[in-house]
C-alpha positions in Angstrom: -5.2 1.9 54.6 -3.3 4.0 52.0 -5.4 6.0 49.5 -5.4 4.2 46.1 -3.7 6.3 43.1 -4.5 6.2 39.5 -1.8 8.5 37.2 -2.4 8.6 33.5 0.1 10.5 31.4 0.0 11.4 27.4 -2.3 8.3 26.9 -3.5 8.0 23.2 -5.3 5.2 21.6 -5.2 4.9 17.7 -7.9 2.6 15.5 -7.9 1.4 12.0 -8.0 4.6 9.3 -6.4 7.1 11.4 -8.7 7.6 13.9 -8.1 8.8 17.1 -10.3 7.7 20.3 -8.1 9.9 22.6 -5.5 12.3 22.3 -2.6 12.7 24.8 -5.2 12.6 27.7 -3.3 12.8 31.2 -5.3 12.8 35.0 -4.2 12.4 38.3 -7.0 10.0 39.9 -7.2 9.7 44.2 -9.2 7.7 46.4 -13.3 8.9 46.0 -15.7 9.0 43.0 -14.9 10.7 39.6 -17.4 11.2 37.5 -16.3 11.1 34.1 -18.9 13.0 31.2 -18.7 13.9 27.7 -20.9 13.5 24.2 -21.2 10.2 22.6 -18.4 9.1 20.8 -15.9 11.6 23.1 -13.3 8.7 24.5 -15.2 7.9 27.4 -15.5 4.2 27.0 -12.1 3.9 25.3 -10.3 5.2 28.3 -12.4 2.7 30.5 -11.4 -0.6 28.5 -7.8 0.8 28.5 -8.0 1.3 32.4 -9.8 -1.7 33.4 -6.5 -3.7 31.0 -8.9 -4.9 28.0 -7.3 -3.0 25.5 -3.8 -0.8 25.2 -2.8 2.6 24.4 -1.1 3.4 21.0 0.7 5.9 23.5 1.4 7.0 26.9 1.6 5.4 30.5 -0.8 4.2 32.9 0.2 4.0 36.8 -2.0 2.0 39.1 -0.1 2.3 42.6 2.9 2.5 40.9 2.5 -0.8 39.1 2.7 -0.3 35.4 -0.6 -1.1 34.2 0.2 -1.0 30.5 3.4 -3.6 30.8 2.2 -5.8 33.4 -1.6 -5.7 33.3 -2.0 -9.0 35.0 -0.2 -8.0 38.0 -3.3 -5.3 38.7 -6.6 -6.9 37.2 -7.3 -9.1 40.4 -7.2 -5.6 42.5 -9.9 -4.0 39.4 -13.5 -4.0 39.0 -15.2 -3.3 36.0 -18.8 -2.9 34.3 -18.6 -2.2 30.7 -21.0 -0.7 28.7 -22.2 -3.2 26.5 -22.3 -6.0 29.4 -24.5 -9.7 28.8 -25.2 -12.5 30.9 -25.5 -15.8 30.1 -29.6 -16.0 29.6 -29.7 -20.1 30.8 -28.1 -19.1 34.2 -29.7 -18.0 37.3 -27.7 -15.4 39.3 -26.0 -17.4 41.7 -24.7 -19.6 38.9 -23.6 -16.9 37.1 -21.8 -14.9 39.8 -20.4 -18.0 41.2 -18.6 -19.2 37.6 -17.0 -15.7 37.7 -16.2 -15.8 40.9 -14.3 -18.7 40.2 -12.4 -17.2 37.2 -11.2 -14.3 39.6 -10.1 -17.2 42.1 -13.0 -16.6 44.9 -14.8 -20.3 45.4 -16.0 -22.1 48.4 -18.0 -20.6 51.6 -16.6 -16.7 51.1 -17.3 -16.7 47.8 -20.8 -18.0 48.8 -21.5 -15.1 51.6 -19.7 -12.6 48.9 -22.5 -13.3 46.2 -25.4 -13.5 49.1 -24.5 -9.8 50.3 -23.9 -8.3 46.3 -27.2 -9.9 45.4 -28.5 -8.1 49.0 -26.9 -4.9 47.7 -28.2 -5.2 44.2 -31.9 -6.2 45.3 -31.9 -9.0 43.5 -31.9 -11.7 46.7 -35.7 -13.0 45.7 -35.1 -14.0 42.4 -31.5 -15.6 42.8 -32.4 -18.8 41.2 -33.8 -17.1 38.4 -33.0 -17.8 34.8 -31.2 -14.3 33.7 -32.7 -14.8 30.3 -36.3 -13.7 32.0 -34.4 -10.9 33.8 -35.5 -7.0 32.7 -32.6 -5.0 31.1 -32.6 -2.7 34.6 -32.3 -6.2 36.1 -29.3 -7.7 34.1 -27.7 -4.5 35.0 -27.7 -5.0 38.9 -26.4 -8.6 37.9 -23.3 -6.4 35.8 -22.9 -3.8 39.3 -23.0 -7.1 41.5 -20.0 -8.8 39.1 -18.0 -5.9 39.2 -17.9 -6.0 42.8 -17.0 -9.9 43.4 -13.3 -9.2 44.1 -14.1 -6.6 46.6 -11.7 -4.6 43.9 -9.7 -1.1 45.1 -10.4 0.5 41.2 -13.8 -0.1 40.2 -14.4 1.1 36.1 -18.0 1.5 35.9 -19.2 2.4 32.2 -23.3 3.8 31.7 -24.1 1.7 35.2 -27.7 3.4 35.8 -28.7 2.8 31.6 -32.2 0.5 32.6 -32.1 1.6 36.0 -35.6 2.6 37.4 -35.4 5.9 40.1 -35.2 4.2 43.4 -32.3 1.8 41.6 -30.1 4.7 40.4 -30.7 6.2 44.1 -28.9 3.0 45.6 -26.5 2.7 43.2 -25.3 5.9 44.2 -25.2 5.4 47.7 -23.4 2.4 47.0 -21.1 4.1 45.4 -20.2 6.6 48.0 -20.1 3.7 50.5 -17.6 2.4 48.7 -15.4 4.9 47.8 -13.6 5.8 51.2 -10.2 4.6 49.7 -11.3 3.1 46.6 -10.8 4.8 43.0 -14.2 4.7 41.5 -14.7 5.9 37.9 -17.9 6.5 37.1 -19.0 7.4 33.1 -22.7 8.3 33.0 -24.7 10.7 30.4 -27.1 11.3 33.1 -25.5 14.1 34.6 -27.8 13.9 38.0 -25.7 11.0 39.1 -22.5 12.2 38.7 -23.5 15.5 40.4 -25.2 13.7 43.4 -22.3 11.1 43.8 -18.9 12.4 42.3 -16.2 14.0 44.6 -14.4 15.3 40.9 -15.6 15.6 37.7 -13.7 14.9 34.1 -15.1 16.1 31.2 -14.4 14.9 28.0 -14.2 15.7 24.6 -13.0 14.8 21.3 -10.8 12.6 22.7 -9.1 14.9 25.4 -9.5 16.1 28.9 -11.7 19.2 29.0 -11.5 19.7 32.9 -11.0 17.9 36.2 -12.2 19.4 39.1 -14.3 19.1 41.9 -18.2 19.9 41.2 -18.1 22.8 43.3 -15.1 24.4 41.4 -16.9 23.6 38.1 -19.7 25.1 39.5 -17.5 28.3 39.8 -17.0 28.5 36.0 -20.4 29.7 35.7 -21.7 31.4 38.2 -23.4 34.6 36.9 -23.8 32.7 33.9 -26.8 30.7 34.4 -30.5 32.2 33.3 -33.9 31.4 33.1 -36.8 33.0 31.3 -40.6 31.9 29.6 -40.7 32.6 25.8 -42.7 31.3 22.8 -41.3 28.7 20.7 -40.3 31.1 18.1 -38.1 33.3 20.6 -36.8 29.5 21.9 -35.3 29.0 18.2 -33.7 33.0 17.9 -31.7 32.3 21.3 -30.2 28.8 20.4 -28.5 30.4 17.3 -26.4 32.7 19.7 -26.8 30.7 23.0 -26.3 28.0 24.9 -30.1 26.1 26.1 -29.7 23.7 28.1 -33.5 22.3 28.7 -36.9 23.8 27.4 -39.9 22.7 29.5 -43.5 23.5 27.4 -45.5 25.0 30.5 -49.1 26.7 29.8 -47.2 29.6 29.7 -44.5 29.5 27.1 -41.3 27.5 27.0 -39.3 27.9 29.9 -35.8 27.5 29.0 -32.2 27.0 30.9 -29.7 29.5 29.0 -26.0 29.6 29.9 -24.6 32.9 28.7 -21.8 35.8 29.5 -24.6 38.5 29.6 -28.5 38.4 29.9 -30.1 36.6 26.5 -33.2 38.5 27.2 -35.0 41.1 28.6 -37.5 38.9 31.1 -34.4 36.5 31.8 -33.6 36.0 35.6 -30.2 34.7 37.0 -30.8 31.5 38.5 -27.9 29.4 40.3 -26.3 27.0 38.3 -26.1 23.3 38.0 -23.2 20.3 37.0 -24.8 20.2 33.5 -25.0 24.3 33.3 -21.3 23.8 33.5 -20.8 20.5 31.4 -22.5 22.5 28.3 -20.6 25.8 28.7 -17.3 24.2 28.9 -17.8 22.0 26.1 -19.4 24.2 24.1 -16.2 26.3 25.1 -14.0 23.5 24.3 -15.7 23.1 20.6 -15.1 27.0 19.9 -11.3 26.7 20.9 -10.7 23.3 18.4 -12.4 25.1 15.7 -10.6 29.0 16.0 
């Protein structure tokens, strides 16, 4: 099968009073996982409802296997898969009911879409409690139900927005695999804050901010940006609040000890500080922190 191929050019998206969710924001998507990070409030989910056809750009171009996404949305949506953010059930349905009325909306009825919401509700571990009501379901549970919908159509672009948010360990663990199961040649975009998951499933990385691309790469290549960078050192809690007015901390763990802190920096913060190699969200904070510096100069 031929790989998949999402190209966004100069897309910007306009609201009400002048304000901008994204800002002539342009990526070359292929077939894999890409993990797409940023702050609250960066674009993240504004570019996912403008890729998965719910809203439009004020601007720019969207090319889904060189079908115009923008002007003929309706000739892609049947090939696109999407969990948004903000996703609800309908609480007096069980899950079969539920799957199979939206199965039905996408055009899947009958036997295969029968076996299609058996296996999803397999995959989703969610098989023993098929016929129950979703209003008893837990939030982690509702949002197996949302990963199991987005999958009915067997689509080639899956949009998946915060898909792990309610997820207990072991769940966000199959989630992921699923996700690299899936993505032979299948775009997957995947926006998480929980920067674990993109780093143990993404095959590239964007990261966004303010509305615009920060970087797209490859984990390993992001990586690259800070190597050498990356320190670790125990101080007192008083030390902790003199290094985040100069540096970057990216976690401080109370230990019997002191505070061990995560510090991403050019040079050693400290005297006791030890290099220490880095991680996803070493590299995510640097380059946004980076990215802030450059907006305000």
């Amino acid at each position: 099968m031929i790989d998949s191929n999402l190209v966004v050019t100069n897309v910007s998206k306009r609201y009400r009073g002048d304000v901008w969710g994204l800002r002539q924001f342009g990526l070359t998507i292929g077939s894999g996982v890409l993990g797409l990070i940023g702050p609250n409030g960066a674009g993240k989910s504004t570019l996912m409802r403008i890729l998965a056809t719910v809203t439009k750009p004020t601007e720019g171009t969207i090319s889904w296997n060189d079908v115009d996404i923008v002007q003929s949305p309706e000739k892609v949506r049947h090939t696109i898969g999407y969990l948004p953010q903000d996703f609800g059930v309908y609480p007096n349905l069980n899950a079969v009911e539920f799957l199979t009325y939206l199965a039905a909306a996408r055009g899947l009825v009958g036997r295969s879409a029968r076996q299609r919401i058996d296996r999803l509700l397999e995959i989703v571990n969610l098989s023993h409690v098929r016929r129950q009501r979703l209003g008893s379901f837990s939030g982690g549970m509702k949002q197996r139900v949302g990963i199991a919908q987005a999958l009915l159509n067997d689509p080639r672009l899956v949009i998946v927005d915060e898909p792990t948010a309610g997820l207990d360990p072991e769940e966000r663990v199959r989630f992921r695999n699923l996700l690299s199961e899936l993505s032979g040649d299948r775009v997957i975009i995947l926006s998480s804050h929980i920067v674990s998951d993109v780093e143990a499933t993404a095959t590239s990385v964007a990261i966004v901010s303010n509305g615009q691309l920060v970087a797209h790469a490859s984990p390993e290549n992001l990586l690259e940006k800070v190597e050498g960078k990356t320190w670790e050192l125990i101080i007192t809690s008083s030390e902790l609040l003199e290094l985040k007015k100069n540096h970057i901390v990216g976690s401080a763990v109370t230990t019997s000890d002191g505070v061990r802190a995560r510090i991403v920096a050019h040079s050693i913060p400290h005297s006791e500080a030890c290099s220490v190699p880095p991680t996803l969200e070493d590299a995510y904070l640097y380059l946004i922190a980076d990215a802030r510096e450059n907006s305000a100069a």
